[in-house]
Structures are given as C-alpha cells and as structure tokens.
C-alpha positions, 0 to 999 in steps of 0.5 A: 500500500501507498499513502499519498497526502497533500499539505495544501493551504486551504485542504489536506488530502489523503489516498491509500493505493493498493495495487494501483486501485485507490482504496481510501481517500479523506479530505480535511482542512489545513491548520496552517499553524500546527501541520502536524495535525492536518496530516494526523487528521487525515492520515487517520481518516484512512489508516486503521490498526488493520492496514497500517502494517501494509503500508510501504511508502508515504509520498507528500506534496506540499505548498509550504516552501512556494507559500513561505517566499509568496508570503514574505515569511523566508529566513535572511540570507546572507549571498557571496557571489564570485562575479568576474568580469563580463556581467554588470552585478546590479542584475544579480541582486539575490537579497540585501545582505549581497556581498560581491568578492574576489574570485574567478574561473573561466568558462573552462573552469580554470582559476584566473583569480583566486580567493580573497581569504581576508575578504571572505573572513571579513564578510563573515564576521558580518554575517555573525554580527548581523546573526545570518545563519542561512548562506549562498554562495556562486561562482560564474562557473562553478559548473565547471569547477566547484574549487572556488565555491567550497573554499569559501564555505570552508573559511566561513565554516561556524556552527549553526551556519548552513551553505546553499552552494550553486553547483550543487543545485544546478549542473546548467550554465546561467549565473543569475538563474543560479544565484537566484536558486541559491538564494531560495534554497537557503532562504527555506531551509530552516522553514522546511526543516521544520517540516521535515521535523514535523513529519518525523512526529507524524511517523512516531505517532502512527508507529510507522517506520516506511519511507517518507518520499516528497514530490518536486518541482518536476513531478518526481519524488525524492526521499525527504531526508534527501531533500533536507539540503535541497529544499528549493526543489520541493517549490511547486510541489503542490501544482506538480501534484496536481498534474501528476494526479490528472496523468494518474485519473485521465488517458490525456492523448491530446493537447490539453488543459488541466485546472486544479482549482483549489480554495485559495488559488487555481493551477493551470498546466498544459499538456501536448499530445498527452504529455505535460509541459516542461519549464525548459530554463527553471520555473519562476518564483515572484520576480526570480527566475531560477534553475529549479527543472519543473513542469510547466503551469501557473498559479492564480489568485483564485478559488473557492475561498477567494474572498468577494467584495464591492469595488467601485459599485463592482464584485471583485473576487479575490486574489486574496483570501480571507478565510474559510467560505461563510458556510463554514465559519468565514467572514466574508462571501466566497464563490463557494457560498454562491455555488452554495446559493444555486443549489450546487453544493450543501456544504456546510451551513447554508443559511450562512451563505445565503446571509453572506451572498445577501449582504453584497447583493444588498449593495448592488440592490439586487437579489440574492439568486442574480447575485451569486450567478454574478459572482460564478460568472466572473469567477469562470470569466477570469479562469478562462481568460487565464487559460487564453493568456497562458495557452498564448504565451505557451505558443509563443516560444518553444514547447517543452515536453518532459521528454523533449523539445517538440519543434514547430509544436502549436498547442491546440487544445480541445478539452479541458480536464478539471479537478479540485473541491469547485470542479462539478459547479465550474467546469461547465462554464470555464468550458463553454467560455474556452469552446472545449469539452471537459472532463471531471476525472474520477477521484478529482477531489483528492487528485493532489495526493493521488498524483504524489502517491503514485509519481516515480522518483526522478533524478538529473545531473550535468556531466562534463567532460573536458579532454584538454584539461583531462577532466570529467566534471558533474557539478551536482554531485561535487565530483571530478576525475582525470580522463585520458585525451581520447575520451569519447563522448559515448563514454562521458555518456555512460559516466554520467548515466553510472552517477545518475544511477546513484544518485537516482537510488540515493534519492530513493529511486527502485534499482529496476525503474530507472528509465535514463535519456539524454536531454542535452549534448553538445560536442566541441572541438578545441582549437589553438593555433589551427590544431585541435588540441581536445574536445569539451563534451556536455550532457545533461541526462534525466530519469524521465518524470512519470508514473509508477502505475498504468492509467487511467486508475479505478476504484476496485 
C-alpha cells in the first residue's frame, strides 16, 4: 500500500493505493499553524490498526516552501557571489545582505583569480554580527569547477551556519538563474526543516517506520531526508501534484488543459499530445527566475475561498483570501457560498451563505439568486481568460515536453480536464467560455495526493567532460576525475548515466525503474593555433518524470 497526502493551504488530502486501485481517500482542512495535525487528521481518516502494517511508502506534496517566499515569511540570507568580469552585478541582486568578492574561473573552469581569504573572513564576521545563519554562495562557473565555491564555505565554516552552494543545485550554465536558486534554497531551509521535523512526529505517532518520499518541482519524488539540503526543489510541489494526479485519473492523448482549482488559488498546466509541459530554463518564483527543472503551469489568485467584495459599485473576487467560505465559519462571501446559493453544493451551513451572498447583493440592490450567478460568472470569466493568456504565451516560444523539445509544436487544445473541491459547479462554464469539452476525472477531489502517491522518483545531473584539461566534471554531485585525451563522448555518456544511477537510488529511486535519456549534448572541438588540441563534451541526462502505475486508475 501507498499513502499519498497533500499539505495544501486551504485542504489536506489523503489516498491509500493498493495495487494501483485507490482504496481510501479523506479530505480535511489545513491548520496552517500546527501541520502536524492536518496530516494526523487525515492520515487517520484512512489508516486503521488493520492496514497500517501494509503500508510501504508515504509520498507528500506540499505548498509550504512556494507559500513561505509568496508570503514574505523566508529566513535572511546572507549571498557571496564570485562575479568576474563580463556581467554588470546590479542584475544579480539575490537579497540585501549581497556581498560581491574576489574570485574567478573561466568558462573552462580554470582559476584566473583566486580567493580573497581576508575578504571572505571579513564578510563573515558580518554575517555573525548581523546573526545570518542561512548562506549562498556562486561562482560564474562553478559548473565547471566547484574549487572556488567550497573554499569559501570552508573559511566561513561556524556552527549553526548552513551553505546553499550553486553547483550543487544546478549542473546548467546561467549565473543569475543560479544565484537566484541559491538564494531560495537557503532562504527555506530552516522553514522546511521544520517540516521535515514535523513529519518525523507524524511517523512516531502512527508507529510507522516506511519511507517518507516528497514530490518536486518536476513531478518526481525524492526521499525527504534527501531533500533536507535541497529544499528549493520541493517549490511547486503542490501544482506538480496536481498534474501528476490528472496523468494518474485521465488517458490525456491530446493537447490539453488541466485546472486544479483549489480554495485559495487555481493551477493551470498544459499538456501536448498527452504529455505535460516542461519549464525548459527553471520555473519562476515572484520576480526570480531560477534553475529549479519543473513542469510547466501557473498559479492564480483564485478559488473557492477567494474572498468577494464591492469595488467601485463592482464584485471583485479575490486574489486574496480571507478565510474559510461563510458556510463554514468565514467572514466574508466566497464563490463557494454562491455555488452554495444555486443549489450546487450543501456544504456546510447554508443559511450562512445565503446571509453572506445577501449582504453584497444588498449593495448592488439586487437579489440574492442574480447575485451569486454574478459572482460564478466572473469567477469562470477570469479562469478562462487565464487559460487564453497562458495557452498564448505557451505558443509563443518553444514547447517543452518532459521528454523533449517538440519543434514547430502549436498547442491546440480541445478539452479541458478539471479537478479540485469547485470542479462539478465550474467546469461547465470555464468550458463553454474556452469552446472545449471537459472532463471531471474520477477521484478529482483528492487528485493532489493521488498524483504524489503514485509519481516515480526522478533524478538529473550535468556531466562534463573536458579532454584538454583531462577532466570529467558533474557539478551536482561535487565530483571530478582525470580522463585520458581520447575520451569519447559515448563514454562521458555512460559516466554520467553510472552517477545518475546513484544518485537516482540515493534519492530513493527502485534499482529496476530507472528509465535514463539524454536531454542535452553538445560536442566541441578545441582549437589553438589551427590544431585541435581536445574536445569539451556536455550532457545533461534525466530519469524521465512519470508514473509508477498504468492509467487511467479505478476504484476496485
């Protein structure tokens, strides 16, 4: 058995999967303040003494770390950024507590400026002084040579201080992409540790010793122990869930939409031909672009809980909300409350509803009937205009799958998939609104936790190999070895295959569902003075993101 919950911000979902058949599911509110007992909650809605000892494994997404830099509420981090020349540092501003030192290697990871020791010992008396315990540090091109960025966590290295190096996250090239992953990684690192601190006691109070798995950015797990020195992974854990569970409940063959509309924010993602899209750079956090792989989807301000208010003589609803719908204790009306109006749901007291949805039609000099038909209409109005805005911008740069480029690929889509506590009441619209069809997958309420439960555990890493230095490089794994001169591309192919093995099982991936491919290869000779003298090689290889289960799931 599989037990998948997902720690979203309005709701807690849970599923327990035996043998690819979903035999339980619960859903229940998230307290925010004590996580703990949002994943007892619903853990014990579906475990009992009598299958507690099958369980094998528990998979969660979460949205604690994306929530955590959306609300303002990270830790400060103190940033060393080994710049060189070439690049203007008023485009790398990672945070106020930026300090840009000496230090440099080239872009074939040679040293062409050493560490300043004095420097970077200053810098850390700053950053005792000041109480900074969260630090980032990138080179250029760590990449290519990590020496530099290592160094200086050594001569900053105190107790209680923790480093986020830029090699270590990313193997890609893109200095400000790097710094900027950087600096979120350290910046959720204590608030994730947290976490991970909170789903020990979870596991001590229900007396079960299996492994604990987190879903990433990119739709794979990783084992959360694993994950604890690369939390920034783990952003957008909750919208891969969401895709992961659509793939899990729906045989997508086509281009496609996907909608996870939840209480406090809706998910949207696309799919071509079946295959969900993929952030070809790093997904984008707020204003920071980062190097962090991901699937390709965005979040907007609105759900069932979106709070509505008068806006110069107008109904606005959300992006913000205010607590719970006022069915359910909440102060103020919420798109559930009009679906409530409409006889769409009895979820509950309805009562409160209808008194919170006449008080805005009160303002209006409406009734409340037309008013809640309002209040859905603009809801599904600013859905759907989303979708159009996100189906256009994906149409206007090349489409990445999570398998490959598609070349002159136009996405064309034609249904909409549909999942979340909203879906019955605003698909249909949304729908019509789009001119698609829709589906509502089987198990859409609790499609998060299925998507988790069931998702394989992915892995990358970048292998350079450079034959003129004779060096072989894979940056993520902080790894470097002499080669001979006439080391082919074939074998720098099979290295990095043999270390993503490892890495892959160290992640707590299965030994026999490792299914590898190369993403990227470039081969270039090096010439001096009209002579090559070597060949620099680069790959970057995947586990390929999926399932661990064939599709579409069933109840048995």
């Amino acid at each position: 058995m599989i037990l998948g919950i997902d720690v979203g911000g309005t709701h807690t979902d849970a599923v327990l999967v035996e043998n690819f058949h979903v035999r339980k599911k619960a859903k229940v509110r998230t307290d925010n303040a004590d996580i703990m007992a949002s994943l007892l909650a619903a853990a014990r809605k579906i475990v009992s003494k009598q299958n507690i000892g099958n369980i094998r494994r528990i998979v969660l997404s979460t949205t604690i770390s994306t929530n955590a830099i959306v609300q303002g509420k990270t830790d400060r981090v103190g940033m060393i950024l080994l710049c060189g020349p070439g690049l203007s540092p008023r485009h790398l501003t990672p945070g106020k507590d930026l300090f840009f030192a000496e230090g440099y290697t080239n872009h074939r990871g040679i040293t062409v400026q050493p560490v300043n020791e004095k420097e970077i010992s200053s810098i850390g008396e700053y950053f005792q002084r000041e109480n900074i315990k969260q630090v980032g540090i990138v080179g250029k091109f760590s990449t290519r040579n990590p020496e530099q960025e290592m160094n200086v966590a050594k001569i900053l290295t105190v107790e209680q201080r923790n480093f986020s190096l830029g090699h270590r996250l990313s193997g890609q090239l893109n200095f400000p992409r790097r710094a900027a992953t950087a600096y979120l990684n350290a910046a959720v690192y204590d608030i994730y540790q947290g976490f991970v601190r909170e789903v020990q006691k979870f596991l001590k109070e229900l007396h079960m010793d299996v492994p604990v798995y987190i879903l990433k950015a990119d739709g794979g797990t990783i084992l959360i122990e694993k994950s604890v020195s690369c939390p920034a992974l783990t952003i957008h854990s909750g919208p891969a869930a969401s895709i992961m569970g659509v793939l899990a409940t729906a045989d997508i063959q086509e281009d496609a939409v996907a909608l996870d509309i939840g209480g406090t924010t809706t998910d949207i993602s696309v799919f071509a031909d079946g295959v969900p899209l993929l952030e070809a750079t790093g997904v984008t956090i707020g204003e920071r672009k980062t190097l962090i792989r991901g699937l390709y989807t965005k979040s907007i301000g609105i759900g069932g809980d979106s709070a509505i208010r008068i806006v110069e003589g107008n109904i606005s609803v959300g992006p913000d909300r205010d607590g719970p719908a006022a069915s359910l204790g909440g102060r103020v009306p919420t798109p559930t409350d009009a679906i409530i109006v409409l006889g769409m749901s009895s979820l509950g007291d309805t009562q409160k509803s209808f008194d919170a949805i006449g008080s805005i039609a009160a303002q209006l000099n409406n009734d409340i009937a037309s008013t809640a038909r309002i209040i859905l209409d603009k809801t599904i109005a600013v859905i759907s205009e989303n979708v159009r805005r996100l189906i256009e911008e994906v149409n206007n740069k090349p489409v990445y799958t999570i398998h490959e480029l598609l070349e002159g690929k136009k996405i064309e889509p034609r249904i909409l998939y549909v999942v979340g506590g909203p879906a019955e009441a605003l698909a249909p619209g949304i729908a019509n609104l789009l001119g698609y069809a829709y589906k509502i997958p089987e198990h859409s309420e609790v499609a998060n936790a299925l998507g988790a439960a069931l998702a394989r555990t992915t892995a990358e890493l970048t292998v350079l190999a450079d034959t003129e230095k004779g060096e072989l490089i894979i940056s993520e794994e902080g790894f470097t070895k002499k080669i001979p001169h006439n080391f082919s591309s074939a074998k720098t192919i099979e290295a990095g295959k043999e270390a993503l093995r490892l890495r892959a099982v160290k992640m707590g991936a299965n030994i026999n569902d490792l299914e590898m491919e190369v993403t990227d290869f470039q081969e270039f000779n090096m010439i001096r003075e009209f002579y090559t003298t070597g060949k620099n090689i680069r790959a970057r290889i995947q586990i390929k993101p999926g399932l661990i289960a064939p599709v579409p799931l069933r109840n048995q």
